[in-house]
C-alpha positions in Angstrom: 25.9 93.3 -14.3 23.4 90.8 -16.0 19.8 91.8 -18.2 18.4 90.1 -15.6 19.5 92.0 -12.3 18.8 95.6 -14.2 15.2 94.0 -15.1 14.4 93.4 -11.1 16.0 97.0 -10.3 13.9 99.1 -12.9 11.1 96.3 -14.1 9.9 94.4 -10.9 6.7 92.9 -10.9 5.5 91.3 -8.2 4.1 88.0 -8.1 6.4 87.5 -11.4 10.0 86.5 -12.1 12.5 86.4 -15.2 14.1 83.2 -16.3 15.7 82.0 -18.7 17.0 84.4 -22.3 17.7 83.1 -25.4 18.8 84.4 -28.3 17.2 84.9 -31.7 16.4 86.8 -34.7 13.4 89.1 -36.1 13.5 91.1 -39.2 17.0 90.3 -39.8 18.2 92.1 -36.3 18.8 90.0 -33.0 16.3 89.6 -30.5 16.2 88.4 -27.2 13.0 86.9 -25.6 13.2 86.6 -21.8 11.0 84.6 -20.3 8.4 85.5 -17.5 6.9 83.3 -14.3 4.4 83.2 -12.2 5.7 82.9 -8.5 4.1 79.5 -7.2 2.2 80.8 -4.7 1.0 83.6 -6.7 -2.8 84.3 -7.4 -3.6 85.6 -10.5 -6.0 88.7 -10.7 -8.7 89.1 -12.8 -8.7 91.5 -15.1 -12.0 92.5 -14.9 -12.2 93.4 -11.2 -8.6 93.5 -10.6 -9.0 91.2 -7.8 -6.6 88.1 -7.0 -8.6 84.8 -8.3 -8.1 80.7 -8.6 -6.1 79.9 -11.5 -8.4 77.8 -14.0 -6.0 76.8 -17.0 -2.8 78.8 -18.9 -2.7 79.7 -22.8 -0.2 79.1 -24.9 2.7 81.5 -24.6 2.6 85.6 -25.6 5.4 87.6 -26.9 5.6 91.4 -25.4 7.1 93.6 -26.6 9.6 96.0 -24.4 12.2 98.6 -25.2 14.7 97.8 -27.4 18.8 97.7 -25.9 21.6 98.4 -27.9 19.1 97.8 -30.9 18.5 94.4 -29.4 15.0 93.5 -29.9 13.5 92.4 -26.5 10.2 90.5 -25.9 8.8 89.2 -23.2 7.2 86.0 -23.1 4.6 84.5 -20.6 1.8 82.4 -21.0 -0.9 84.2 -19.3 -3.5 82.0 -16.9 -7.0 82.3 -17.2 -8.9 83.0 -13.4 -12.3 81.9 -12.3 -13.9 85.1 -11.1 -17.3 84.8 -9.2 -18.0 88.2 -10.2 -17.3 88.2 -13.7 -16.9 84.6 -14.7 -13.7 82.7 -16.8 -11.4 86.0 -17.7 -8.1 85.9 -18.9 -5.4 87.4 -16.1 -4.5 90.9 -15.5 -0.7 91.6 -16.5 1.4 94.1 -14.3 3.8 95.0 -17.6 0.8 95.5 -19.8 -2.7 96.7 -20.5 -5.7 95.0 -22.1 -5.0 92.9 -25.3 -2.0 94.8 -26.7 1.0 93.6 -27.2 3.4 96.1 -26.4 4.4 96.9 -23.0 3.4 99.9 -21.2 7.0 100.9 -20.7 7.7 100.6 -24.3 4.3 102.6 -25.5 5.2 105.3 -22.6 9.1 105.4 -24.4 7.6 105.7 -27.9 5.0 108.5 -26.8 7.7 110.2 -25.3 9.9 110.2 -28.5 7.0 110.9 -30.9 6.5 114.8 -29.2 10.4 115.2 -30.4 10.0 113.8 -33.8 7.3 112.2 -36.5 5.7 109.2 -35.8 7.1 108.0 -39.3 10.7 108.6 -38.2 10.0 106.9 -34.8 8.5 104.2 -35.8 11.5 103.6 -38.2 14.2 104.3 -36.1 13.1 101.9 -33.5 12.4 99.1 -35.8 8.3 99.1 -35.4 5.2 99.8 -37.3 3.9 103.2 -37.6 0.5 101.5 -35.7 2.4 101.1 -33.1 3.7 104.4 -32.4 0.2 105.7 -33.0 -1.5 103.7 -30.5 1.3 104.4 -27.9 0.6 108.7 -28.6 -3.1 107.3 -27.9 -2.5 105.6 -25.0 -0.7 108.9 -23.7 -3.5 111.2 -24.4 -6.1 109.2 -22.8 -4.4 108.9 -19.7 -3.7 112.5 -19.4 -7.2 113.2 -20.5 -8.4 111.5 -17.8 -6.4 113.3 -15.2 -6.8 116.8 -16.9 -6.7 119.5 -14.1 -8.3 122.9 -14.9 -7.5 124.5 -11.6 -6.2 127.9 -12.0 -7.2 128.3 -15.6 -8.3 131.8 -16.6 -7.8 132.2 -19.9 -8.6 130.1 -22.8 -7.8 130.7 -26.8 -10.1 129.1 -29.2 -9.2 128.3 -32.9 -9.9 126.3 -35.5 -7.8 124.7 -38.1 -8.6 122.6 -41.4 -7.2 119.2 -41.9 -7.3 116.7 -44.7 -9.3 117.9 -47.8 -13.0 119.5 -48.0 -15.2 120.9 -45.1 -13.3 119.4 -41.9 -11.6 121.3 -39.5 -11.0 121.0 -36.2 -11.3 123.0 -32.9 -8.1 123.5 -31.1 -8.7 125.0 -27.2 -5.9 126.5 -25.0 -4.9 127.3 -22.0 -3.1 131.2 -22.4 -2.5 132.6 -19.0 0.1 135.0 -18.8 2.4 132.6 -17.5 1.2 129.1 -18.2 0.1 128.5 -22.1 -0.7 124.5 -22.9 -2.8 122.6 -25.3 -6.5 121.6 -23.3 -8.4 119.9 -26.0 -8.6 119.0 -29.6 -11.9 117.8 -31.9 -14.1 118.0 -34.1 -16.6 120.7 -35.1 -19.9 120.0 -35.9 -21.8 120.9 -38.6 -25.9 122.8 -38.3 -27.2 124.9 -40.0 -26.5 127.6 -38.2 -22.5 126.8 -39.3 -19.9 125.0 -37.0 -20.7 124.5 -33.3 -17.9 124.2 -30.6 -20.5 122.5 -28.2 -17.7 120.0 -26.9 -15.6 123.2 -25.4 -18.5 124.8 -23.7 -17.4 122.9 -20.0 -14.2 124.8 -20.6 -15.6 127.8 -21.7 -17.8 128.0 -18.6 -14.6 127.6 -16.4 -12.5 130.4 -17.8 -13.1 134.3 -17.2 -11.7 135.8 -20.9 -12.2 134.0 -24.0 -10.0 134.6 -27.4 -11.1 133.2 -30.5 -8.3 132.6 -33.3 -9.7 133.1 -36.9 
């Protein structure tokens, strides 16, 4: 079975197609970079409203980078169109494999995410041949998307407790959910300083949610 045919089975995008691989070399390991097309009739979408545009020119070419095989390097590469939006003017396309300006896929960030709750970022980073940046921004990615879809239904206990980190006066405020039968991590940050001491205003939307209360010392 070719790269090519397990690509279209578990990395199909539409409007897009592979073509052609070549080999080469990055940091002394082998690479491949398979290269990505536009279907002809294809519309690009903007990535400002997310809606299919007229093409306007294409920039030079973009290396992505997805997850490694066999510790084959792999990269994408496209050269991504620019769209003339009536809404929001000359914007550059919206990609289906990644998101924003980065250059790592969002299967690729998703797999380092994943690895980084198992080990260190450090030893991550190293044993899939990438920057410690990398695998920081990927844990990022991950926590903003399951911020953003944090459910609170059924919580009705919370811990609160605080912890120190780096050196001097900064600590952070760690809140949790610690129902008898469901105990997870709800939100992490920092406390603020009055003169009254530390606040924990940023937990009181949780604290208003949940019936008993445990603070940690």
């Amino acid at each position: 079975m070719q790269l090519k045919t397990i690509l279209k089975r578990v990395q199909k995008h539409h409007s897009f197609v592979y073509g052609r691989m070549r080999w080469g070399e990055i940091d002394g390991r082998p690479s491949l970079d398979i290269e990505i097309r536009h279907r002809a009739n294809g519309r690009p979408k903007c990535s400002g409203c997310q809606r299919p545009r007229p093409g306007y020119d294409s920039l030079p070419t973009r290396r992505f980078e997805f997850v490694p095989l066999w510790g084959i390097a792999i990269f994408f590469i496209y050269a991504l169109r620019r769209v003339a939006c009536p809404v929001c003017g000359v914007r550059v396309e919206a990609l289906p494999w990644v998101t924003g300006k980065r250059r790592v896929t969002n299967t690729y960030a998703w797999f380092l995410a994943t690895w980084a709750k198992r080990l260190s970022w450090t030893e991550v980073a190293r044993a899939f041949h990438t920057s410690w940046d990398t695998v920081f921004r990927s844990v990022e990615m991950a926590v903003t998307w399951g911020r953003a879809r944090l459910n609170l239904d059924g919580v009705n206990a919370i811990g609160i407790d605080e912890v120190q980190w780096q050196r001097g006066h900064k600590y952070l405020t760690v809140v949790s959910q610690i129902d008898e039968h469901y105990k997870r991590l709800l939100w992490v940050g920092g406390c603020r300083l009055t003169e009254k001491g530390r606040t924990r205003d940023a937990a009181l939307p949780l604290l208003n949610r949940s019936a008993v209360v445990t603070t940690g010392t």
